[in-house]
LUMBAKOL-465156 format. One line per field, with one value per residue (C-alpha): residue in three letters; chain; x, y, z; residue number from 0. Coordinates in nm, 3 decimals, padded with zeros to 5 digits. Each point is the difference from the previous one (the first is absolute). Layout:
% LUMBAKOL-465156
code: c(ALA_...)
unit: c(A_...)
xx: c(X_...)
yy: c(Y_...)
zz: c(Z_...)
pos: c(NUM_...)
***
This chain:
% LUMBAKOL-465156
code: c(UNK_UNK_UNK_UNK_UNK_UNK_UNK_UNK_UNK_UNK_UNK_UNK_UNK_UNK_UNK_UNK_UNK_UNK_UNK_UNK_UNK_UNK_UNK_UNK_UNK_UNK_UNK_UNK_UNK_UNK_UNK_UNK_UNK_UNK_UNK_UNK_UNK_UNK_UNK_UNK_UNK_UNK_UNK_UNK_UNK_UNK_UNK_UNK_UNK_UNK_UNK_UNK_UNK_UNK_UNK_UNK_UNK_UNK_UNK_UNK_UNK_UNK_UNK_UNK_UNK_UNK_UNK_UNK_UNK_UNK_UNK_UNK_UNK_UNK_UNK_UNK_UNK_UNK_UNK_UNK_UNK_UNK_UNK_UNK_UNK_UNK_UNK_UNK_UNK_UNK_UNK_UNK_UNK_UNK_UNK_UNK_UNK_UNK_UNK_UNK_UNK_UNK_UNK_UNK_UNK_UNK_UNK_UNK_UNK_UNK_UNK_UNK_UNK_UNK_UNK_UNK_UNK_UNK_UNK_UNK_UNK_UNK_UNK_UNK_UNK_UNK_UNK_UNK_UNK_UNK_UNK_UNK_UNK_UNK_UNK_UNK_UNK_UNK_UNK_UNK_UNK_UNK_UNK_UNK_UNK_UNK_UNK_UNK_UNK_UNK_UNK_UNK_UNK_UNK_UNK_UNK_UNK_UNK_UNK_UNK_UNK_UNK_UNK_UNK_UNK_UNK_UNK_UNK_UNK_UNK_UNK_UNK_UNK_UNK_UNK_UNK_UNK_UNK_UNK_UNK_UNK_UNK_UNK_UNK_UNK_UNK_UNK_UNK_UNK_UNK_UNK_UNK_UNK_UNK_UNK_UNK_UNK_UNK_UNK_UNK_UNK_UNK_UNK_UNK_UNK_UNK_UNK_UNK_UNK_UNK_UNK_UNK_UNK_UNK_UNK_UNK_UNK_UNK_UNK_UNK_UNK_UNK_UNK_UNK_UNK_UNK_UNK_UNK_UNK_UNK_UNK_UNK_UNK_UNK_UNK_UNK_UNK_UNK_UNK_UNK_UNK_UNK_UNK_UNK_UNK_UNK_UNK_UNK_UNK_UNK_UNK_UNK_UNK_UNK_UNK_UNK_UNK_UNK_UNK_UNK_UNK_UNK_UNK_UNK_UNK_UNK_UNK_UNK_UNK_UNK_UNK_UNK_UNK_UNK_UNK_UNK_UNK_UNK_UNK_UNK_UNK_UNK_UNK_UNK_UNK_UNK_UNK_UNK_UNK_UNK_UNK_UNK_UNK_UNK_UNK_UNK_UNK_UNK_UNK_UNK_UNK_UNK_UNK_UNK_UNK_UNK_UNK_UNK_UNK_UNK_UNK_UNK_UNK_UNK_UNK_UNK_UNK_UNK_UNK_UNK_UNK_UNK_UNK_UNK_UNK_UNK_UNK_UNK_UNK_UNK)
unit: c(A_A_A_A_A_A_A_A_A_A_A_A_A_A_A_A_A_A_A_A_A_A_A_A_A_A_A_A_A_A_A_A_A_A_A_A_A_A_A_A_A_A_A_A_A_A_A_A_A_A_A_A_A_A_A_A_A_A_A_A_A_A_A_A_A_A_A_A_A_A_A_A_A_A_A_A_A_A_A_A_A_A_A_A_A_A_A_A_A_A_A_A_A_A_A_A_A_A_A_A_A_A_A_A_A_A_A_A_A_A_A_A_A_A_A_A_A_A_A_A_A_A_A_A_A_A_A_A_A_A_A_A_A_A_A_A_A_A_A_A_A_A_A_A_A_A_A_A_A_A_A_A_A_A_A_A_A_A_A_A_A_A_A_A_A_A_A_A_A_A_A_A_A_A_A_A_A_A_A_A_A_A_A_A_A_A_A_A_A_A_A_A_A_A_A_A_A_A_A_A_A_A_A_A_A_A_A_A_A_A_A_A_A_A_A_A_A_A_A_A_A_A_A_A_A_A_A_A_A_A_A_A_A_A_A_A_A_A_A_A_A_A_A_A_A_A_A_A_A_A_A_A_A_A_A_A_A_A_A_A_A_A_A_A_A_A_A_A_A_A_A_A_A_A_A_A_A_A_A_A_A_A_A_A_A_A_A_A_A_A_A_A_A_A_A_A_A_A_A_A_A_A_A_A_A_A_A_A_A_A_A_A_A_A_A_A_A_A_A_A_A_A_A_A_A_A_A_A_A_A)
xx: c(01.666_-00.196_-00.366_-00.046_-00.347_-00.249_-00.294_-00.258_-00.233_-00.344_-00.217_-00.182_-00.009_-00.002_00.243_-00.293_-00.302_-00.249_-00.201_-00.310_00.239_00.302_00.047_-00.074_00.268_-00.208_-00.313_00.075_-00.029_00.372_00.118_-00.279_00.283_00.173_00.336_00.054_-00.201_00.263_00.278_-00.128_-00.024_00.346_00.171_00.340_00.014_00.064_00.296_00.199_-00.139_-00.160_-00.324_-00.247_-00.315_-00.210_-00.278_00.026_-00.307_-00.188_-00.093_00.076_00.343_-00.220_-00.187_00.320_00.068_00.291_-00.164_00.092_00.303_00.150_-00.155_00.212_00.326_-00.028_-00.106_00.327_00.203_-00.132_00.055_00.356_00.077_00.049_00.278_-00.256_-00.121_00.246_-00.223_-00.349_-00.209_-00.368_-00.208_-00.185_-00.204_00.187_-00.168_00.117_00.304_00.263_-00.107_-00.006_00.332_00.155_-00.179_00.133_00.351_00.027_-00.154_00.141_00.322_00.183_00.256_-00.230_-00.213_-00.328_-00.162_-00.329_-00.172_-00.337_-00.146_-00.185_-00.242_-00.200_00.047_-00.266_00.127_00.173_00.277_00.038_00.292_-00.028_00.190_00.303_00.044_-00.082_00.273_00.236_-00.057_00.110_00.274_00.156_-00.110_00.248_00.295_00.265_00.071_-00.340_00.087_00.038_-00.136_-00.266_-00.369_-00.036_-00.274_-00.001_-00.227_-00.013_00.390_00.144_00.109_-00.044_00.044_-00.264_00.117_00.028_-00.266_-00.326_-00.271_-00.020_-00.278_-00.349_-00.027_00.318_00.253_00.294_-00.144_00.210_00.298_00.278_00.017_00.294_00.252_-00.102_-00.086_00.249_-00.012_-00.210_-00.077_00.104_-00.149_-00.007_00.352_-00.030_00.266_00.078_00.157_00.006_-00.042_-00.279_00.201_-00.335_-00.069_-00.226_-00.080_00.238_-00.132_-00.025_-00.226_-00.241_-00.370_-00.098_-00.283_-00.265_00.021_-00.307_-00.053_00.249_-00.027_-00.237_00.207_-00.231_00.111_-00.052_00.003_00.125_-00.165_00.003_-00.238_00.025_-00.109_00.088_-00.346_00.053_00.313_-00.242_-00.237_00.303_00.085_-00.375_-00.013_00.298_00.263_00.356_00.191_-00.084_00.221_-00.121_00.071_00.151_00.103_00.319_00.241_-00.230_-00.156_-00.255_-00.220_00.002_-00.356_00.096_00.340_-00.109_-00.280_00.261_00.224_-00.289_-00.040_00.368_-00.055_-00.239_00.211_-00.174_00.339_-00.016_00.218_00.043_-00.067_-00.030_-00.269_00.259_00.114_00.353_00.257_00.076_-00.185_00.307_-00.014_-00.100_-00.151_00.184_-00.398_-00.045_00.295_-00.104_-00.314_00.153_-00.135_00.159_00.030_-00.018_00.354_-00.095_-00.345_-00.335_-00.270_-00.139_00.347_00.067_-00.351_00.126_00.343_-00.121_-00.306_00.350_00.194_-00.300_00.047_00.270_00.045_-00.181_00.367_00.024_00.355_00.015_-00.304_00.190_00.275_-00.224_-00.079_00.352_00.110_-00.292)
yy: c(-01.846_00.322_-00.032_00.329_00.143_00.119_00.171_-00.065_00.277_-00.134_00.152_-00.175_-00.156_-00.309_-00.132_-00.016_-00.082_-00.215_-00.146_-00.266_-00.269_-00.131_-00.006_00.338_00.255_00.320_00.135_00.013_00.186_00.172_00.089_-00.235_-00.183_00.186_-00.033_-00.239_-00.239_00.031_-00.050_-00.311_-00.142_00.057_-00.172_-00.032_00.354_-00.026_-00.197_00.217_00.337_00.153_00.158_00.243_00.134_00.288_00.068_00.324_-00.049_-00.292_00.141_-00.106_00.209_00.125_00.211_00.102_00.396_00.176_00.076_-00.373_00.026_00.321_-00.227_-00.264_00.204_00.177_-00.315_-00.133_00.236_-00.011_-00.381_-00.019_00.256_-00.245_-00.235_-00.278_-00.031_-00.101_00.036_-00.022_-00.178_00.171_-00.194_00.150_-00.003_-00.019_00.204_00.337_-00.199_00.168_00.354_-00.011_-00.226_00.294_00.277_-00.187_-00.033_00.403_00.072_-00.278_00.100_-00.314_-00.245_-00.250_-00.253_00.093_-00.280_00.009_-00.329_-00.085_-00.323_-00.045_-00.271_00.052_-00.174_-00.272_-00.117_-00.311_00.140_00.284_00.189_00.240_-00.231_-00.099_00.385_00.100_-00.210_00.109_00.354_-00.118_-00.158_00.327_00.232_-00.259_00.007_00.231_00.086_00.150_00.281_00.345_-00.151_00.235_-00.115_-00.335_-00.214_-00.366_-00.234_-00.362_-00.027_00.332_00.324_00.295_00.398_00.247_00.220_-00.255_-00.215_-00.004_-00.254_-00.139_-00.285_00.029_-00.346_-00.175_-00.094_00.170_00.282_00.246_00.114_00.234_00.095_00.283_-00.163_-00.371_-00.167_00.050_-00.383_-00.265_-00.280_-00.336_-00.275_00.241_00.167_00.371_00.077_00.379_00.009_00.378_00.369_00.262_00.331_00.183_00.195_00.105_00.410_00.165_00.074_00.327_-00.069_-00.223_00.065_00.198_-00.127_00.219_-00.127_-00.240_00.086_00.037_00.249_-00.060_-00.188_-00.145_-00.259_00.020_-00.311_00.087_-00.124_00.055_00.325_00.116_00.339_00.138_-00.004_-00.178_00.248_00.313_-00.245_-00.059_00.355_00.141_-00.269_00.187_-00.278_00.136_-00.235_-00.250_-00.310_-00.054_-00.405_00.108_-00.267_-00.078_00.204_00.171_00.169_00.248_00.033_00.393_00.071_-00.143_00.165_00.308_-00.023_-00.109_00.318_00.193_-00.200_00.050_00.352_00.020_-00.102_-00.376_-00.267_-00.216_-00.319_-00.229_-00.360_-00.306_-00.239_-00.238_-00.307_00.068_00.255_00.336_00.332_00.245_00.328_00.030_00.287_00.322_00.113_-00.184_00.133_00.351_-00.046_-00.110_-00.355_-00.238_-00.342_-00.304_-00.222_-00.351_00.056_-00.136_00.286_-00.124_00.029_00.323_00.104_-00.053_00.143_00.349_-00.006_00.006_00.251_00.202_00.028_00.169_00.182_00.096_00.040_-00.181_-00.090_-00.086_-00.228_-00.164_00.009_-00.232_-00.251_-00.041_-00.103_-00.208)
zz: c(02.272_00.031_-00.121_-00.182_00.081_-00.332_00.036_-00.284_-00.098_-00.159_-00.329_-00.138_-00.352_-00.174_00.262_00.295_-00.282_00.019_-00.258_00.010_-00.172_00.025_-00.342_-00.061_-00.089_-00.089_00.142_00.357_00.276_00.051_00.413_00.082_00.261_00.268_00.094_00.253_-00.226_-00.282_00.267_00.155_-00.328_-00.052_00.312_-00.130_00.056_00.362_-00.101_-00.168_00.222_00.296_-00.179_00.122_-00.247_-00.034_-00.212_-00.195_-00.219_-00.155_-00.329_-00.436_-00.072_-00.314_00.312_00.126_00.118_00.055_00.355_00.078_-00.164_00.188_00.333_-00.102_-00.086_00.366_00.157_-00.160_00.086_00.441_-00.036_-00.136_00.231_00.269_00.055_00.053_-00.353_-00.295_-00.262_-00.125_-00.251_-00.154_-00.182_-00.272_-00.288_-00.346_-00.197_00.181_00.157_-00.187_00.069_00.399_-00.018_-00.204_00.230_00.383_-00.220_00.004_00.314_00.234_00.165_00.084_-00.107_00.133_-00.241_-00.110_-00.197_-00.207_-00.073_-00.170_-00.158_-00.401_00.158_00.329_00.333_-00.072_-00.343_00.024_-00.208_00.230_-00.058_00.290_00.297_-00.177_-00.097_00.380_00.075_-00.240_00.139_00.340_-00.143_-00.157_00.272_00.230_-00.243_00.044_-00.343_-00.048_00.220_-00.120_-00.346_00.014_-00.011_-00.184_-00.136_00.005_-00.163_-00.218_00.132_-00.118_00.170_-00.178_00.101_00.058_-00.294_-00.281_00.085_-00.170_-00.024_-00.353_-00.031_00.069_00.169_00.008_00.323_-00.180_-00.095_00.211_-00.232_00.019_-00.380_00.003_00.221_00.112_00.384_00.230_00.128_00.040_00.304_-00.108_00.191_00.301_-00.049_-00.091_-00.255_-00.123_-00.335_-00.010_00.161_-00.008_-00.053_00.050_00.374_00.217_00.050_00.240_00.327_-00.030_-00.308_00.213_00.068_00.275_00.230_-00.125_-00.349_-00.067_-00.373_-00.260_-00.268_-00.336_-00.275_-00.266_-00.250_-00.373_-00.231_-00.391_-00.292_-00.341_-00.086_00.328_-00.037_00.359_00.137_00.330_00.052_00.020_00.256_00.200_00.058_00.033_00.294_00.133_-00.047_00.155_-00.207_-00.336_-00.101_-00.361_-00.084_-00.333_-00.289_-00.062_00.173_00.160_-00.353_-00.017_-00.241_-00.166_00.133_00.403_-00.001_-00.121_00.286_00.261_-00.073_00.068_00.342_00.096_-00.086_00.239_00.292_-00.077_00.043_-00.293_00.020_-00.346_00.075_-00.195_-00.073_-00.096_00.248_00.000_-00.086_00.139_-00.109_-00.083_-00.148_-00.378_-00.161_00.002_00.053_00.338_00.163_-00.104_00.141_00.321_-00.032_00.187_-00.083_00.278_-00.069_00.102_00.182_-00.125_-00.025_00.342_00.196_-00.192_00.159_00.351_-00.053_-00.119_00.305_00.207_-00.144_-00.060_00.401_-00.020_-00.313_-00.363_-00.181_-00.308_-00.006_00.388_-00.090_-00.231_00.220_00.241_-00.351_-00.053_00.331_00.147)
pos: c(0_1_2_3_4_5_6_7_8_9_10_11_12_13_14_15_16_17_18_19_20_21_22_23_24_25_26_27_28_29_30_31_32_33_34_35_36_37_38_39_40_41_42_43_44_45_46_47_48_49_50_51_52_53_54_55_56_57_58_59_60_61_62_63_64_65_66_67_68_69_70_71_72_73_74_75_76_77_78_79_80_81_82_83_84_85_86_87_88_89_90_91_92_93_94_95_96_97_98_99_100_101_102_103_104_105_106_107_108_109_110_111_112_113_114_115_116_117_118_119_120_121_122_123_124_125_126_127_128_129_130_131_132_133_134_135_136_137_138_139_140_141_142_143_144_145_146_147_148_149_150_151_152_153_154_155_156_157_158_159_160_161_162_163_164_165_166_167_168_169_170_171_172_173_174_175_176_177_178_179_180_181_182_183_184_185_186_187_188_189_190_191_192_193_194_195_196_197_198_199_200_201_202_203_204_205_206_207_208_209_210_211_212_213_214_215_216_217_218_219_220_221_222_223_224_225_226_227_228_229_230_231_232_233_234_235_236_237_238_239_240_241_242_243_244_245_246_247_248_249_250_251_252_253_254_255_256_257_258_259_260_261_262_263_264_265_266_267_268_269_270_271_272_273_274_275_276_277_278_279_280_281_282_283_284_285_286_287_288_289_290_291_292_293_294_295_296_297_298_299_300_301_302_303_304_305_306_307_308_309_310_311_312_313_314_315_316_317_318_319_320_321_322_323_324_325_326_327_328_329)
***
């Protein structure tokens, strides 16, 4: 039997932390432990692959940039380019997990498994939770029915998609969720089981970033509240935002003053994209008023995956209904 070759990229996070006791499961020092480290702990990795590692960056995810991110999508991209590597594993923070897992699922051009992996607990707690997931990650990245599944996240057991997934607990080992359609599988007792299909994709190729892109263009995010008068709207567009998501209630609601301030954005040339600040459901269109004001509203993405959808197709074009175009496919 072929031993299928994985190539682990390293972060950071909770996954490589370090704390001053081995009780401790909060106030340590995250990317603290490099990646061979967090291999060798694991050695019934090199039973079930042929495993290489590369450190990316050692930081907390909460520090993460979308300068490390776009490294990781090209660096993803070069290395599943070659026949010797069937897949790769990055370990990351989770708190900022979900957003580069949903960024490297539009940008990385391969039927090939890309697998994101973190821990709740740092590498010096005795009930770390990091090595079992590491190895878990390995395990998917090997199986053949995780291939052209698009960019997938496994932790505590479960395999969830880049699109769905979301991290739902501030401290607990099942606190990444898929709240609109469900995990795709799980790992029982080391056998990866899919129970269903992403139907989500990555960009075309010819919708890929060039090279010469290191910074994506200005989306801010707006939170909704009750009484919001609108004020942080103006902010956002005297800083010379490009795009807003506004994290509306509800079906993506907006209150009379923030809509009427938002139409004035769009007017402007300003995308604005309804999102939700709800944890599940999809944002759909609404008031007769939002679609006049060319408003567009984010189907099943959080406000911080809408965010890094419209920096993409604000690459390419400032049309409102190809925009939305982009929102209803990926």
């Amino acid at each position: 039997m072929n031993v299928k070759k994985i190539y682990v990229l390293a972060t950071g996070g909770t996954i490589a932390g370090s704390a001053e006791s081995d009780t401790a499961t909060t106030g340590y020092q995250a990317g603290a432990i490099g990646i061979e480290t967090l291999l060798a702990a694991v050695p019934e990795i090199r039973k079930i692959a042929e495993v290489s590692g590369e450190q990316i960056a050692a930081i907390d995810s909460k520090d993460m940039t979308q300068a490390v991110q776009l490294k990781l999508a090209r660096r993803c991209n070069e290395l599943l380019a070659f026949e010797g590597v069937d897949g790769i594993v990055i370990t990351h923070g989770t708190d900022t997990m979900e957003e580069t897992a949903y960024l490297l699922s539009l940008l990385a051009c391969t039927d090939k498994p890309i697998v994101l992996t973190g821990a709740m607990r740092p590498a010096t707690a005795i009930s770390a939770d990091g090595p079992l997931n590491l190895l878990d990650a390995v395990r998917v990245a090997v199986s053949d029915e995780a291939r052209d599944q698009g960019v997938l996240v496994v932790t505590n057991n479960q395999i969830d998609g880049a699109h769905d997934v979301t991290k739902s607990h501030t401290t607990s080992v099942q606190t990444f969720q898929s709240p609109n359609g469900g995990s795709l599988g799980s790992v029982d007792d080391g056998v990866v089981r899919f129970t269903r299909r992403s139907s989500y994709t990555h960009l075309a190729a010819s919708l890929q970033l060039s090279e010469n892109v290191q910074v994506l263009p200005d989306v801010r995010i707006l939170y909704g509240y009750a009484g919001d008068d609108g004020l942080l709207v103006e902010a956002a567009v005297a800083a010379g935002a490009e795009g807003l998501i506004y994290a509306g209630m509800g079906n993506g609601s907006l209150p009379e003053k923030v809509e009427a301030k938002l139409a004035a954005a769009a007017a402007k040339g300003i995308v604005v994209v309804r999102s939700t600040r709800g944890y599940a459901g999809n944002v759909t269109t609404a008031e007769a008023s939002y679609d006049a004001a060319h408003i567009l509203y984010s189907q099943g993405l959080n406000p911080q995956k809408a965010r890094i959808l419209l920096q993409l197709a604000l690459l390419q074009t400032k049309e409102p209904a190809a925009i939305q175009a982009w929102f209803d496919k990926y």
